[in-house]
C-alpha positions in Angstrom: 30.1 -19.1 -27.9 28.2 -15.5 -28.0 25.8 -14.8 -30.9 25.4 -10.9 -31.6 22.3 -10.0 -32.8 21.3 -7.0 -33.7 18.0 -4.9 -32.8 15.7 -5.0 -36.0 14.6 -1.6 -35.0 18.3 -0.3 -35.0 20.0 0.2 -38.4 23.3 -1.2 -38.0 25.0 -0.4 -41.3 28.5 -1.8 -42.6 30.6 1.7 -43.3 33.4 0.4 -44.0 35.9 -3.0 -44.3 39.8 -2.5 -43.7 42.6 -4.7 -44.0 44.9 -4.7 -40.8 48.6 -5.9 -41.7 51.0 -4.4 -39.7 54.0 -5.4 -37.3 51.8 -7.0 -35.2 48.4 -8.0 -36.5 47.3 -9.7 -39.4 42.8 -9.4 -40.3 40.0 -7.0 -40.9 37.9 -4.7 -39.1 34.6 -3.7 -40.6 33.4 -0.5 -39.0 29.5 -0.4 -38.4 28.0 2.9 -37.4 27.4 1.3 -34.2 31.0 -0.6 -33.3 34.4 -1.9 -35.0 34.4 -5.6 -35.3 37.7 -6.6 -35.4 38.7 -10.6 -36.5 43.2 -10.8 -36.6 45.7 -13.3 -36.5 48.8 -12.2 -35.0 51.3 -11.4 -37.6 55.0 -12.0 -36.4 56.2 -14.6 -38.7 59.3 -16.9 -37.8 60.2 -18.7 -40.6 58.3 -20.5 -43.3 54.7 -20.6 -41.7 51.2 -20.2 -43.4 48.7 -18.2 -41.7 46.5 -15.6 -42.4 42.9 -15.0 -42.8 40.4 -15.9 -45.8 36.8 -14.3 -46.8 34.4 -16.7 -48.3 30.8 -15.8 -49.4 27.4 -17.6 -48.0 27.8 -20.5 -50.7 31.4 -21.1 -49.5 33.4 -19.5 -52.0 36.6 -18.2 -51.2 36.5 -14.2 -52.2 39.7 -13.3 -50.5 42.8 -14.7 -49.2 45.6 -12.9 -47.2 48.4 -14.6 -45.7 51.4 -12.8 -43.3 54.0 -10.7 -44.9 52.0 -10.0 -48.5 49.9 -6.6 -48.8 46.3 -6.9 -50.1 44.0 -4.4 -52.0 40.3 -6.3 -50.9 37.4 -5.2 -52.1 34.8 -4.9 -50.1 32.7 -2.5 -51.5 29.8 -5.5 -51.9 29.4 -5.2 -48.4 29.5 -1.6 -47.4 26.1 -0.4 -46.6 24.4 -3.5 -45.8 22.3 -4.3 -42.4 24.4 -6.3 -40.3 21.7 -8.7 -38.8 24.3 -11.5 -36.7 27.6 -12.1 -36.2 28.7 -15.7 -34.6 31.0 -17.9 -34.7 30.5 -19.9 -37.6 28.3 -23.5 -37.6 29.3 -27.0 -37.8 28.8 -27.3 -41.3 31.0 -24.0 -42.3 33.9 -25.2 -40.2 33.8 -28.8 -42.1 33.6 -27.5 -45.8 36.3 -24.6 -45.0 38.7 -26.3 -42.9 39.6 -29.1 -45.4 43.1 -28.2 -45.7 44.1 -26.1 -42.6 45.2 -27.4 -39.3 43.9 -24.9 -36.8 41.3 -22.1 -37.6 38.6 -19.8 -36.3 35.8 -18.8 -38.2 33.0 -16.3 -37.9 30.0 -16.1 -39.7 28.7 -12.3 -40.2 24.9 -12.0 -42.3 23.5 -9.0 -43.3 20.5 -7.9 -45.1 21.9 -8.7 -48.3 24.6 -11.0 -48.0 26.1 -13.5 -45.4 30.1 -14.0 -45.2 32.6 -16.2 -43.3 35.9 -14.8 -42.2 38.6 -17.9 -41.5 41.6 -16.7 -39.2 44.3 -20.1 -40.1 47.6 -20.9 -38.9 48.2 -24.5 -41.2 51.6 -24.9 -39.0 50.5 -24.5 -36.0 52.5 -27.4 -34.6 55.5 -25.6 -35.4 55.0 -22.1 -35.8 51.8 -21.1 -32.8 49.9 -17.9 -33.9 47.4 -15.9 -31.3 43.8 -14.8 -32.6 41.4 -12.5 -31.3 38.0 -11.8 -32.5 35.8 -9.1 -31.1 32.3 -7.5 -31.6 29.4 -6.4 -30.0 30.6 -6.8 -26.3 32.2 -10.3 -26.6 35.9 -10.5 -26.5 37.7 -13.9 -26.9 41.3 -14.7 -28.0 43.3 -18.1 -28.2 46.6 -19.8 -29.8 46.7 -22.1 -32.7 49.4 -24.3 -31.0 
């Protein structure tokens, strides 16, 4: 587990939020002016699988959903210019409420000065159809397979 937090003296501002959906990965990067955080799912779909990624706001309610194969238009203007203050992976609590109907997930919990949000990378098949994540940020690097 690696918690990024940034320097209160350092203005670390959201610039902008992007959808990723191509060949190969399925998620979002929101550039900061300091570093690209990038949160995907793989996106090479084999048959009839579910996977994707969701956005859900501080109080748990879902803003965006985007599964394999489907182009989005997100908005995420509501967080462009905001002070990112932590990223982590998300707590106990988060996982329980968001996780009620998928089988494997990873979620990570980014607050800012005005707003805290949870981004879910799912695969609800994962014991037929596996799917790779990788979530990065700050220096920390991890990846794994919902399998």
């Amino acid at each position: 587990m690696s918690c990024y937090k940034n320097d209160p003296d350092t203005d670390e501002v959201i610039i902008s939020m992007e959808i990723i959906d191509d060949f190969e990965d399925l998620g979002v990067v929101i550039e900061t002016s300091l570093q690209n955080i990038r949160l995907t799912i793989d996106n090479i779909a084999q048959c009839c699988e579910d996977y994707g990624f969701e956005i859900y706001d501080k109080v748990l309610k879902l803003e965006k959903k985007c599964r394999g194969g489907k182009n989005f238009e997100c908005c995420f203007l509501k967080h462009v210019g905001s002070k990112i203050i932590a990223i982590n992976w998300a707590s106990d609590e988060v996982c329980k409420k968001v996780t009620w109907k998928t089988t494997e997930c990873a979620i990570v919990t980014v607050e800012t000065d005005n707003d805290t949000f949870h981004v879910c990378l799912y695969n609800e098949r994962s014991e037929f159809y596996p799917h790779s994540y990788s979530v990065n940020w700050g220096d920390f690097r991890d990846s794994d397979t919902f399998e």
